[in-house]
MARPAFI-109737 format. One record per residue (C-alpha): residue in three letters; y, x, z. Coordinates in steps of 0.2 Angstrom, whole numbers, padded with zeros to 4 digits, always signed. Example, Ala and Ser with C-alpha at 12.3 -4.5 7.8 and 13.67 -1.06 7.14 Angstrom:
<nodes>
ALA-0022+0062+0039;SER-0005+0068+0036;
</nodes>
This chain:
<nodes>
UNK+0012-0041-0099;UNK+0014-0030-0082;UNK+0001-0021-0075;UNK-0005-0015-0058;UNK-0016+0000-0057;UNK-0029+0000-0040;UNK-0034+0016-0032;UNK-0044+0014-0017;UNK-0047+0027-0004;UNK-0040+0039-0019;UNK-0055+0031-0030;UNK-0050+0022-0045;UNK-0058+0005-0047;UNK-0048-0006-0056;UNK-0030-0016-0064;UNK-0020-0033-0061;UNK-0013-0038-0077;UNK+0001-0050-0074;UNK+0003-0061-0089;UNK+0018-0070-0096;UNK+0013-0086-0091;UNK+0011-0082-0074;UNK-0008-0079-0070;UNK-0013-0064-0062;UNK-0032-0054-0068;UNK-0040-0043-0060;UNK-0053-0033-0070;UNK-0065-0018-0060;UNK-0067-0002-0069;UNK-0087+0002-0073;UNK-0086+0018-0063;UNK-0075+0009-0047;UNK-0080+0012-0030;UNK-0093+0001-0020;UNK-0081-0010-0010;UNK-0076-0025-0017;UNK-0057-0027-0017;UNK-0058-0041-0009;UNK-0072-0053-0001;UNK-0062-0067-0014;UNK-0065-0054-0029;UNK-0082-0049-0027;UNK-0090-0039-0038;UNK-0097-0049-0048;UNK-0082-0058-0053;UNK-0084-0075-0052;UNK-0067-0081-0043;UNK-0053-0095-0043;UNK-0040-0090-0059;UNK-0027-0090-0043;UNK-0035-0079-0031;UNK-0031-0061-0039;UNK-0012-0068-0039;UNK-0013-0074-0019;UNK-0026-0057-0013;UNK-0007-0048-0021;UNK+0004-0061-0012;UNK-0004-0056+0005;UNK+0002-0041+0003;UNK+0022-0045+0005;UNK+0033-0053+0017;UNK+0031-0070+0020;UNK+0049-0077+0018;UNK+0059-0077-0001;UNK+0073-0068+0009;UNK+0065-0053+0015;UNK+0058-0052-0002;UNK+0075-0053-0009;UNK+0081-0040+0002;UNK+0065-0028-0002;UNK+0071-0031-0020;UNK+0090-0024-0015;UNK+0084-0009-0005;UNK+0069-0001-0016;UNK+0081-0006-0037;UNK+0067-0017-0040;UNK+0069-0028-0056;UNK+0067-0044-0047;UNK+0057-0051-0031;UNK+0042-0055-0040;UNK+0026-0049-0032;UNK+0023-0037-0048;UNK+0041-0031-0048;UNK+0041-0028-0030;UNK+0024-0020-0031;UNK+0027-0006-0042;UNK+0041-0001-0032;UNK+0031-0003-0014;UNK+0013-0002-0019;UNK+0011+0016-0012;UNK+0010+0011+0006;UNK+0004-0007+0009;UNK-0012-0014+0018;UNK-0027-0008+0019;UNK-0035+0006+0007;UNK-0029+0002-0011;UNK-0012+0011-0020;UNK-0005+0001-0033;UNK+0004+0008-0046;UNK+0011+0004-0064;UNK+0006+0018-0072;UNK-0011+0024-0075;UNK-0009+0042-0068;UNK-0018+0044-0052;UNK-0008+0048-0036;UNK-0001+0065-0035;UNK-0007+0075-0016;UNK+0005+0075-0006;UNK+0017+0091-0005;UNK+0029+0097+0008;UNK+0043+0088-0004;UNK+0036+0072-0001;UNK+0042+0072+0017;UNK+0058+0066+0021;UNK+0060+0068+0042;UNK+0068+0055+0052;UNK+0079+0060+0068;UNK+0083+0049+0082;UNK+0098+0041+0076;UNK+0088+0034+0058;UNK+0072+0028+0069;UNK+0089+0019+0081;UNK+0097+0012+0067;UNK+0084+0003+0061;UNK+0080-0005+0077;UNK+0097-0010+0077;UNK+0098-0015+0059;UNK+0083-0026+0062;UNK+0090-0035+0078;UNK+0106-0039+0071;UNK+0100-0043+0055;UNK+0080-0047+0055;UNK+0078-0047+0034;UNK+0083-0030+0032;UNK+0066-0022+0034;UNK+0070-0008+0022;UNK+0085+0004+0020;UNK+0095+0009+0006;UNK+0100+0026+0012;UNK+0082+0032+0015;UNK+0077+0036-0003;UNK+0059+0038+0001;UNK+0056+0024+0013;UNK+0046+0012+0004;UNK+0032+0002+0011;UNK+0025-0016+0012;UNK+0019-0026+0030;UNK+0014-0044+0027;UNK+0020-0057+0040;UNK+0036-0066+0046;UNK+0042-0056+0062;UNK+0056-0042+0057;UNK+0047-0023+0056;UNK+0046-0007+0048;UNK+0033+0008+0045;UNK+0034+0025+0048;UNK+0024+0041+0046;UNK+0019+0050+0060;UNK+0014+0069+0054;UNK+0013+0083+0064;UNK+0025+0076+0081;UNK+0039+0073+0069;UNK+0041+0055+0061;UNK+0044+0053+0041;UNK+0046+0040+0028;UNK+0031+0034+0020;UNK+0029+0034+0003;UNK+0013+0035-0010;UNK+0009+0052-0005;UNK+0014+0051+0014;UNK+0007+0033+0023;UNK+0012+0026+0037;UNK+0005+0027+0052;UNK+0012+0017+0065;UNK+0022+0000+0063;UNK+0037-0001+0071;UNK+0042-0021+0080;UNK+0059-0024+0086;UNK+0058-0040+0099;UNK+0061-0054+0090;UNK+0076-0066+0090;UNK+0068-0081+0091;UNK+0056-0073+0105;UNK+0066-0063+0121;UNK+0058-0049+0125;UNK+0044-0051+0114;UNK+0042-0031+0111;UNK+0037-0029+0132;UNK+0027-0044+0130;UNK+0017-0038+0114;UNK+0014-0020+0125;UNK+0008-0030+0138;UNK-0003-0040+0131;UNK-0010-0026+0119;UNK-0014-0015+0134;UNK-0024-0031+0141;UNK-0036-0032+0126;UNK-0038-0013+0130;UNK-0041-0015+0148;UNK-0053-0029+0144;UNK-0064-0017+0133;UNK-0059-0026+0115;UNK-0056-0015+0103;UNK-0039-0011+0102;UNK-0025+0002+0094;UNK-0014+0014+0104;UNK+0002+0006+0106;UNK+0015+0008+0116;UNK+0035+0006+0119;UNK+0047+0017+0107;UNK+0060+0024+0115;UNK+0074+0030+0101;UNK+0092+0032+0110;UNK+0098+0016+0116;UNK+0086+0004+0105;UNK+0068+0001+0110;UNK+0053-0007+0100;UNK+0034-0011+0100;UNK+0026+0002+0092;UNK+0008+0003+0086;UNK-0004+0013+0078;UNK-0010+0006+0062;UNK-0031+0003+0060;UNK-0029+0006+0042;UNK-0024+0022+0044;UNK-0038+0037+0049;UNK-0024+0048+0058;UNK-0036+0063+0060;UNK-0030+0070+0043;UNK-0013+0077+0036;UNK-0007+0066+0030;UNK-0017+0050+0035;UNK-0031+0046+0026;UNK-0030+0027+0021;UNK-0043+0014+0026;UNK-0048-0001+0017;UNK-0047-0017+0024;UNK-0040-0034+0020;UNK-0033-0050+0030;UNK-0043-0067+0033;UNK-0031-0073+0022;UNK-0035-0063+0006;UNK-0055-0063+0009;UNK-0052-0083+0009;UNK-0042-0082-0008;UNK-0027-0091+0002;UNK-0007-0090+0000;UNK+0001-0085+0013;UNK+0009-0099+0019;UNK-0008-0106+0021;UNK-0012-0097+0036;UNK-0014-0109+0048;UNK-0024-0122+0035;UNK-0043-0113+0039;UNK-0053-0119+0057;UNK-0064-0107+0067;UNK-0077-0112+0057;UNK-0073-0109+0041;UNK-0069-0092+0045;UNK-0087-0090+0054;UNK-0094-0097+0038;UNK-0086-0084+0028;UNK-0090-0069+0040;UNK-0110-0075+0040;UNK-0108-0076+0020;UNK-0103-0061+0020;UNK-0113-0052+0033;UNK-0131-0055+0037;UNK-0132-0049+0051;UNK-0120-0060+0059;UNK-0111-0045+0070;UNK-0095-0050+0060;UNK-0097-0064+0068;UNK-0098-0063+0085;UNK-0084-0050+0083;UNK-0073-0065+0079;UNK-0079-0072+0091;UNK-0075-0059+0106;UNK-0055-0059+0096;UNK-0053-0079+0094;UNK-0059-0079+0113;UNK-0046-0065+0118;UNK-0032-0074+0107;UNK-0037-0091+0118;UNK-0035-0082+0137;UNK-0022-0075+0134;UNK-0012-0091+0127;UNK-0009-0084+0108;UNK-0005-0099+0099;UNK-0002-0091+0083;UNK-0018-0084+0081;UNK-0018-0087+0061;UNK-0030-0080+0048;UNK-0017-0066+0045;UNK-0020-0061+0062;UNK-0038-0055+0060;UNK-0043-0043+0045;UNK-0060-0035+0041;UNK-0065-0018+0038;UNK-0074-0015+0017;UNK-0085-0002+0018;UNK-0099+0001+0005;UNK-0113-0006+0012;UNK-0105-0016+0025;UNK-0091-0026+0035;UNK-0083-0026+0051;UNK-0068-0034+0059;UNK-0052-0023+0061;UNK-0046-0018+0079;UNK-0036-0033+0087;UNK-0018-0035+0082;UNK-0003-0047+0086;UNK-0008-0053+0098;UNK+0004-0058+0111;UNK+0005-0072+0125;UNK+0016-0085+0113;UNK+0013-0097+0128;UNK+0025-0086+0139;UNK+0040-0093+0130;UNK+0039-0111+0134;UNK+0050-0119+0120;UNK+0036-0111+0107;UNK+0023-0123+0102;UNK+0006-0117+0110;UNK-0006-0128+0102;UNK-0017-0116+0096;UNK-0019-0111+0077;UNK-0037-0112+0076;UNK-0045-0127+0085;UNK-0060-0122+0098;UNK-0073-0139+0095;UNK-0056-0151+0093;UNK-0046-0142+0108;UNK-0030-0137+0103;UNK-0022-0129+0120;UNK-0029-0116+0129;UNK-0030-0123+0147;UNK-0041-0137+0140;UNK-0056-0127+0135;UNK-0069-0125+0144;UNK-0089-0117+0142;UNK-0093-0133+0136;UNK-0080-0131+0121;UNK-0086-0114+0114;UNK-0106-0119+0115;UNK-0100-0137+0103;UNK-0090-0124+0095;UNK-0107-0111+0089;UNK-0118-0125+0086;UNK-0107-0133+0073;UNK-0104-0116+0065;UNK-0122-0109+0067;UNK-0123-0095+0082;UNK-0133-0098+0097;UNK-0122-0107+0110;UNK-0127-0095+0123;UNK-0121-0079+0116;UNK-0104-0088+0111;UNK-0103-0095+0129;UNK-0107-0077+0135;UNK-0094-0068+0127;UNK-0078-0083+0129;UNK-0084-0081+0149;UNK-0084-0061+0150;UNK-0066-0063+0139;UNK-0060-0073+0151;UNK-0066-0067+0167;UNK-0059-0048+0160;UNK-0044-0053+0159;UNK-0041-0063+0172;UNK-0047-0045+0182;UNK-0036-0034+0173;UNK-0021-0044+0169;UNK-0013-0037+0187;UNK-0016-0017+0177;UNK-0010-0024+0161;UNK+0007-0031+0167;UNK+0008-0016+0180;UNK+0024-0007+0171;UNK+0032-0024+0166;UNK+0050-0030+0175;UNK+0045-0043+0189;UNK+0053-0056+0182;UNK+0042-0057+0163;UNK+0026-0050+0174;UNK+0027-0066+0186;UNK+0029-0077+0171;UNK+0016-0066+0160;UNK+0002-0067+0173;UNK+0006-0086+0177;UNK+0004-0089+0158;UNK-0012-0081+0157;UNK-0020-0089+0173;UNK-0014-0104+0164;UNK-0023-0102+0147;UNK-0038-0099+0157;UNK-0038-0115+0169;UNK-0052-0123+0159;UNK-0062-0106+0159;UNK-0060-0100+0178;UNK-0065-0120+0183;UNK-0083-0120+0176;UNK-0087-0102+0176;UNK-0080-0091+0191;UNK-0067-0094+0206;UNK-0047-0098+0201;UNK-0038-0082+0206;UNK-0025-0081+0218;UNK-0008-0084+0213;UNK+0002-0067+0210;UNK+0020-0069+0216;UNK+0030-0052+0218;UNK+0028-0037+0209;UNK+0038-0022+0210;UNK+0051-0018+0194;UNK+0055-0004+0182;UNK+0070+0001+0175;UNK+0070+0004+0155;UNK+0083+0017+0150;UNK+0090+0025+0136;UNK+0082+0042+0131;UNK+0087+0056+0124;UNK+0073+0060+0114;UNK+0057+0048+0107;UNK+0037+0051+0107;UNK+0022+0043+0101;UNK+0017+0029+0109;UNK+0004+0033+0123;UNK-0012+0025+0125;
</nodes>
């Protein structure tokens, strides 16, 4: 049998045995910390036999191949999520440290650190354009991490102004995005789009465009991360995915409201809620088709729960050839432009929220960024801010009809020049 030891937030609190038929246990320790692992391993441990297996799952890359590769670049034994684990499990998602042996994480210690200049942090921008399954690098002894997800990225360590490996003693900080192959200039429209939720007053990370020679990138501060420390100080939280019990590849399986009936089960008060609610709205005006459960994730605190900060969240809609139905259904709509008021009050009565407050928040949503989009898109070349603003006046057609005057058309804009740099900072605010 293999085994996974948990530490969260530096607690122990408890073990995944991995058995030799396959199945995965989870087992809590009698003195573990009051947040359950997960809303699917609550603790009282009544779960599916499967979900401790998928919660682990979650946890890696999407694709076999980028497991693969993972399993080249860090000597694990193979790409089994237990194998891979016990070589990554020092920085992953959320608050927990996995580890195959029982000896708690060691402090970090100014050994732990191994720096990275300008032309490490460039070279693996470039690796990840030209070759989007090498998330991880070979000639970095200390650079092992773990980011969930499809789209080619990498994690660094921001300590002191100077940017670092992470590792079990050092976590990462920030997460590093390349624009995707499959998606031109995805990393301008990503910063964009980020710096909209922000504008619109949703809670959002600091992120920003890194800058590292001739290569440039998305970056963004992580939510699962409390940066106020040296190191960082981890944070525990989980995707939709795992609080549903789900593989990955079922992401875009659950509907709006099977998630609300999870948030409500899981928080009385219903502000979990609503707080879906305000980021499903945001995902919807600005045209985000791939709005999965991956995409939201919860804070587990001991004596309550929260949703995370938004992230990826990007106008898939501005690439025409994408598909931009949308991943989560608002009351049977599936594109953005078709849904109106009328869609999000059908919407709260089938899931049990009053129609009015849902209404409420999908208008203000709307109308803020509609109002801030011109802000947002201020530093973007003219060519992807014309088609940018255009795709978000679009995905809120069936908003701005019933609820506020269509805004004017927005047809020149000045342009910017992106240039190499000599040097690279932390993404501004």
């Amino acid at each position: 049998m293999k085994a996974l030891h948990a530490w969260l937030e530096g607690a122990y609190v408890g073990i995944f045995v991995e058995h030799p038929d396959g199945l995965v246990q989870f087992n809590y320790a009698d003195d573990a910390p009051a947040p359950p692992v997960s809303l699917s391993l609550p603790r009282g441990g009544r779960w599916a036999e499967r979900t401790p297996k998928r919660f682990l799952d979650n946890l890696l890359p999407d694709t076999n191949r980028a497991r693969r590769r993972m399993a080249t670049a860090v000597g694990a034994a193979s790409a089994s999520i237990f194998d891979l684990l016990a070589k990554v499990g020092g920085d992953i998602a959320g608050g927990l440290v996995l580890s195959p042996s029982d000896a708690p994480p060691a402090p970090a210690k100014s050994g732990d650190l191994q720096k990275l200049d300008i032309d490490d942090i460039a070279f693996r921008i470039h690796e990840l354009r030209n070759d989007p399954d090498s998330w991880w690098d070979r000639q970095i002894e200390q650079f092992r991490f773990s980011l969930a997800g499809t789209q080619p990225k990498f994690a660094l360590a921001r300590v002191e102004n100077a940017w670092f490996a992470p590792n079990k003693a050092v976590p990462s900080t920030h997460i590093i995005k390349p624009a995707s192959t499959h998606a031109f200039n995805s990393d301008l429209v990503e910063t964009a789009t980020a710096r909209l939720a922000r504008l619109a007053g949703l809670p959002a990370m600091r992120s920003g465009l890194l800058q590292a020679l001739d290569q440039r990138a998305f970056a963004i501060e992580r939510f699962d991360r409390d940066v106020t420390t040296t190191p960082a100080k981890r944070l525990h939280t989980e995707d939709l995915a795992q609080a549903m019990g789900l593989m990955p590849d079922q992401k875009y399986g659950p509907t709006a409201k099977q998630v609300i009936n999870l948030l409500l089960a899981a928080d009385a008060t219903e502000q979990t809620a609503y707080q879906f609610i305000e980021q499903l709205a945001f995902n919807v005006a600005v045209g985000n088709a791939d709005a999965h459960v991956k995409n939201y994730s919860v804070f587990l605190r001991p004596a309550s729960i929260s949703m995370t900060p938004i992230y990826d969240a990007l106008s898939t809609s501005f690439w025409e050839y994408m598909d931009n139905r949308l991943a989560m259904k608002i009351s049977g709509a599936d594109r953005a432009a078709a849904i109106t008021p009328s869609h999000w009050a059908k919407q709260a009565r089938q899931s049990g929220l009053d129609p009015d407050r849902v209404v409420d928040i999908a208008e203000r949503v709307s109308r803020q960024v509609l109002d801030q989009a011109d802000e947002a898109f201020a530093e973007l070349p003219d060519s992807i801010r014309t088609r940018l603003a255009q795709t978000v006046a679009r995905a809120n057609r069936g908003m701005a009809r019933q609820t506020q005057p269509t805004q004017p058309p927005i047809t020149s804009f000045p342009s910017i020049e992106v240039s190499p740099t000599e040097s690279y900072e932390d993404p501004s605010p």
